[in-house]
C-alpha positions in Angstrom: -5.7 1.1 -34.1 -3.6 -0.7 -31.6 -5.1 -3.0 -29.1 -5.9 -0.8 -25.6 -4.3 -2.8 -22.4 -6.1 -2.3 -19.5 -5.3 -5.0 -16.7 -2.1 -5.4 -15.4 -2.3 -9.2 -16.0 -2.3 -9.0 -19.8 1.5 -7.7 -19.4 2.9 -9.4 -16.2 5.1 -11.4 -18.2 6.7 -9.1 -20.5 7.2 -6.4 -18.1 10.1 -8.5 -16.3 12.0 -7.9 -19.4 14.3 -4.8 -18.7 12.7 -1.0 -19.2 15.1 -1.1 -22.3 13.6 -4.3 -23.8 9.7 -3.1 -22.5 7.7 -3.0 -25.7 5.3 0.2 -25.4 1.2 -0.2 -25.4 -1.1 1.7 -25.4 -3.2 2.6 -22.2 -7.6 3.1 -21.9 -6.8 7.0 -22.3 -5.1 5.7 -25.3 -2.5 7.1 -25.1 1.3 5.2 -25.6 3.4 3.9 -22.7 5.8 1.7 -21.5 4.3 -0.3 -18.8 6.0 -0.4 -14.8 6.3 -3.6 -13.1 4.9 -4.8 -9.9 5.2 -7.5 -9.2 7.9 -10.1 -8.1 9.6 -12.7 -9.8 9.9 -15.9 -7.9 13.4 -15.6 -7.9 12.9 -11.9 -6.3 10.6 -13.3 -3.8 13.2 -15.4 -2.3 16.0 -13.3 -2.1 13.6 -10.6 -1.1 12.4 -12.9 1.9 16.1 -13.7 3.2 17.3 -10.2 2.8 14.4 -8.7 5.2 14.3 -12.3 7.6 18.2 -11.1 8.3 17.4 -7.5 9.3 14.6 -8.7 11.8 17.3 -9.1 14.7 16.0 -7.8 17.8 11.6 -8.5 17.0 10.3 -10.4 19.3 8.9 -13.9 18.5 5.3 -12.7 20.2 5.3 -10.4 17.0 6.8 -12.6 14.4 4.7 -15.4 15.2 1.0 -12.7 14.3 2.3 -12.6 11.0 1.8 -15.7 8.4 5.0 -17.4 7.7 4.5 -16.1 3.7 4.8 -12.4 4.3 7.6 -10.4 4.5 7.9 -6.4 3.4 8.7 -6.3 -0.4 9.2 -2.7 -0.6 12.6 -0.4 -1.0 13.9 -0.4 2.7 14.4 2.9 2.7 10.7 4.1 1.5 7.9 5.7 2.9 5.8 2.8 1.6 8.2 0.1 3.4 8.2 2.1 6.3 4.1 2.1 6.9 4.1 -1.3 5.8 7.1 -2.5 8.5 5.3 -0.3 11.2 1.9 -2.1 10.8 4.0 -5.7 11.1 5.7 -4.7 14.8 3.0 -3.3 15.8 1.5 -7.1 15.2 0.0 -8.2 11.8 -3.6 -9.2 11.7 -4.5 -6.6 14.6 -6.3 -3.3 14.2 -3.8 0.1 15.0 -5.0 3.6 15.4 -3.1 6.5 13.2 -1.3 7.5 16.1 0.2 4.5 17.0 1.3 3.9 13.3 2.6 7.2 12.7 4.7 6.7 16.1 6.1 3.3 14.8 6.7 4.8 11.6 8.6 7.3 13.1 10.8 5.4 14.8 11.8 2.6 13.0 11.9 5.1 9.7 14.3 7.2 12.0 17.1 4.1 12.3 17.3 4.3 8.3 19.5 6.9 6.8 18.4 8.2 3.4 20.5 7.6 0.5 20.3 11.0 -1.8 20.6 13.4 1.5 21.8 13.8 5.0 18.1 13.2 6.6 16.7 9.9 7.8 14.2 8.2 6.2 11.2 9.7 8.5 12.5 13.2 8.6 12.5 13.0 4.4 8.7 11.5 4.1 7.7 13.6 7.4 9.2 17.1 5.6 8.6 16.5 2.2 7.3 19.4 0.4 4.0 19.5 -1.9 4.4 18.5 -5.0 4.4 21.6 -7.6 1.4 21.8 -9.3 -0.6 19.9 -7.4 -4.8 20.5 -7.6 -4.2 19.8 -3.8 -1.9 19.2 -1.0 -1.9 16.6 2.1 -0.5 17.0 5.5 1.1 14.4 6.8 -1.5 12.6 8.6 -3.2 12.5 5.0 0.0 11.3 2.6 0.2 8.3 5.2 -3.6 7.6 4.7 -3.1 7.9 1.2 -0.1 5.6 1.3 -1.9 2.8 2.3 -4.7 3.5 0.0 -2.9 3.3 -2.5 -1.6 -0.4 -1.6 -4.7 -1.1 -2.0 -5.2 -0.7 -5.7 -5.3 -3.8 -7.4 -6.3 -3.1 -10.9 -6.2 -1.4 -14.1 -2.2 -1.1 -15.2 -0.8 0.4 -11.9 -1.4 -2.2 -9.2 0.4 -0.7 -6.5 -0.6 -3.5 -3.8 0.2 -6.4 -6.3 3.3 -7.5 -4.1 1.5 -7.4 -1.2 -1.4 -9.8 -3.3 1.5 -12.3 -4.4 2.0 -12.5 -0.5 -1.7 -13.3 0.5 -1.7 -10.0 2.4 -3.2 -6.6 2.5 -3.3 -3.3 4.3 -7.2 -3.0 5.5 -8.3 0.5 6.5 -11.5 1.3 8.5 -12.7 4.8 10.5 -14.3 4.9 13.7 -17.6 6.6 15.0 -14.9 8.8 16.5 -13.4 9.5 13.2 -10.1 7.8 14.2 -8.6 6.1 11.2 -7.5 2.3 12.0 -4.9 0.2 10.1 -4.5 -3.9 9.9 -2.0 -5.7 8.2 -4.0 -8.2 7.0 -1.6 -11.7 6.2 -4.8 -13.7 5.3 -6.2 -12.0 2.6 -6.2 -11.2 -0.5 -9.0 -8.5 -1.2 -8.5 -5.2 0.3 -10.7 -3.8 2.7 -12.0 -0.3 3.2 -14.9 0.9 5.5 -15.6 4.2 6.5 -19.3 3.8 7.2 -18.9 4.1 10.8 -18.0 8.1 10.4 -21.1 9.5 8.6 -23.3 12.1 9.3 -26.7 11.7 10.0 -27.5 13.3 6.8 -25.9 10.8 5.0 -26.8 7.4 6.8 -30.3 8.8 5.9 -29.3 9.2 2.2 -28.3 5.1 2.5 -31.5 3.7 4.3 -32.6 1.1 2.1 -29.3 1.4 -0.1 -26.6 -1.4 -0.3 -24.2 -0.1 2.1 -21.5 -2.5 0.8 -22.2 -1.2 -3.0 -22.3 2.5 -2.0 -20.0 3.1 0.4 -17.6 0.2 1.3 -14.6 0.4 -1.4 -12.2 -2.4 -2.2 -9.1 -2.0 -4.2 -10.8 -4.4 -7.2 -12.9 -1.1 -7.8 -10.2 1.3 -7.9 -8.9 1.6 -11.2 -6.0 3.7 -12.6 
């Protein structure tokens, strides 16, 4: 029986050889695969740096200078995932943003990028994007950006989303108020995701954790989400 592969960093290495070269494995559901990359070369993460330091014209230096001077956004520019992560930098990296602000940001810098398969801009594609067929269920869009950034947040098993983000010493944290207002940081200092919605409970369930390790039960970092 072949050998089950179940951390990304047992195949790091070979998967920069081309999808053609890729050799298959075989995955913990066992069943056979050729394995996605990534992560960034160093060669990538240089020319990946200069490309998005030349389309920064126009940010301030107030909001360059909040981020650390190893980040930049790794991400396809025209991408809902490069989009949430370049709203969360001018809005300033290292500061908490509500969802409103972020979708707003998202919005418009999304909006000055023109989609390459159709006539729409980037934001009017995510924004008006259809569920998926099939789906056991369906997110507006307030949820598909929440989910967006949850998912840069995964860190293990063979489909490390937020491993660029990790090679950059940065994160997307997420936390929800006693309001139930969802907050966003790009975090330039870190490494290790962070996730807290204990805030927003009901009284029903902070009963349920008296005497229970909060951090164990409720708090969830990407090193626990596997895929």
């Amino acid at each position: 029986m072949a050998n089950i592969v179940k951390d990304y960093s047992d195949i790091e290495v070979s998967v920069e050889k081309t999808l053609i070269e890729r050799s298959s494995i075989t995955n913990r559901r066992g069943n056979i695969v050729t394995p996605r990359k990534y992560h960034m070369t160093a060669d990538q993460i240089v020319t990946g740096r200069e490309r998005w330091s030349a389309s920064l014209s126009g940010v301030s230096d107030e909001i360059r200078g909040k981020a650390s001077t190893e980040f930049f956004n790794p991400y396809r520019a025209n991408g809902s995932t490069y989009g949430g992560i370049q709203a969360l930098y001018l809005l300033g990296c290292n500061e908490w943003h509500s969802y409103g602000k972020v979708r707003g940001m998202m919005q418009e810098d999304m909006g000055m990028r023109q989609s390459p398969t159709n006539k729409k801009n980037s934001w009017e594609k995510f924004a008006g994007r259809s569920a998926r067929m099939g789906a056991a269920s369906t997110k507006d869009l307030m949820g598909r950006i929440i989910q967006n950034f949850r998912t840069l947040q995964r860190l293990g098993g063979l489909h490390p989303y937020g491993w660029k983000l990790k090679q950059l010493k940065t994160t997307v944290d997420i936390r929800r108020t006693e309001r139930g207002m969802y907050e966003f940081k790009l975090n330039t200092a870190s490494e290790k995701p962070f996730y807290d919605v204990t805030a927003y409970v009901s009284d029903k369930q902070k009963k349920a954790l008296e005497g229970r390790s909060v951090k164990a039960e409720v708090i969830v970092t990407a090193d626990a989400v596997a895929v």
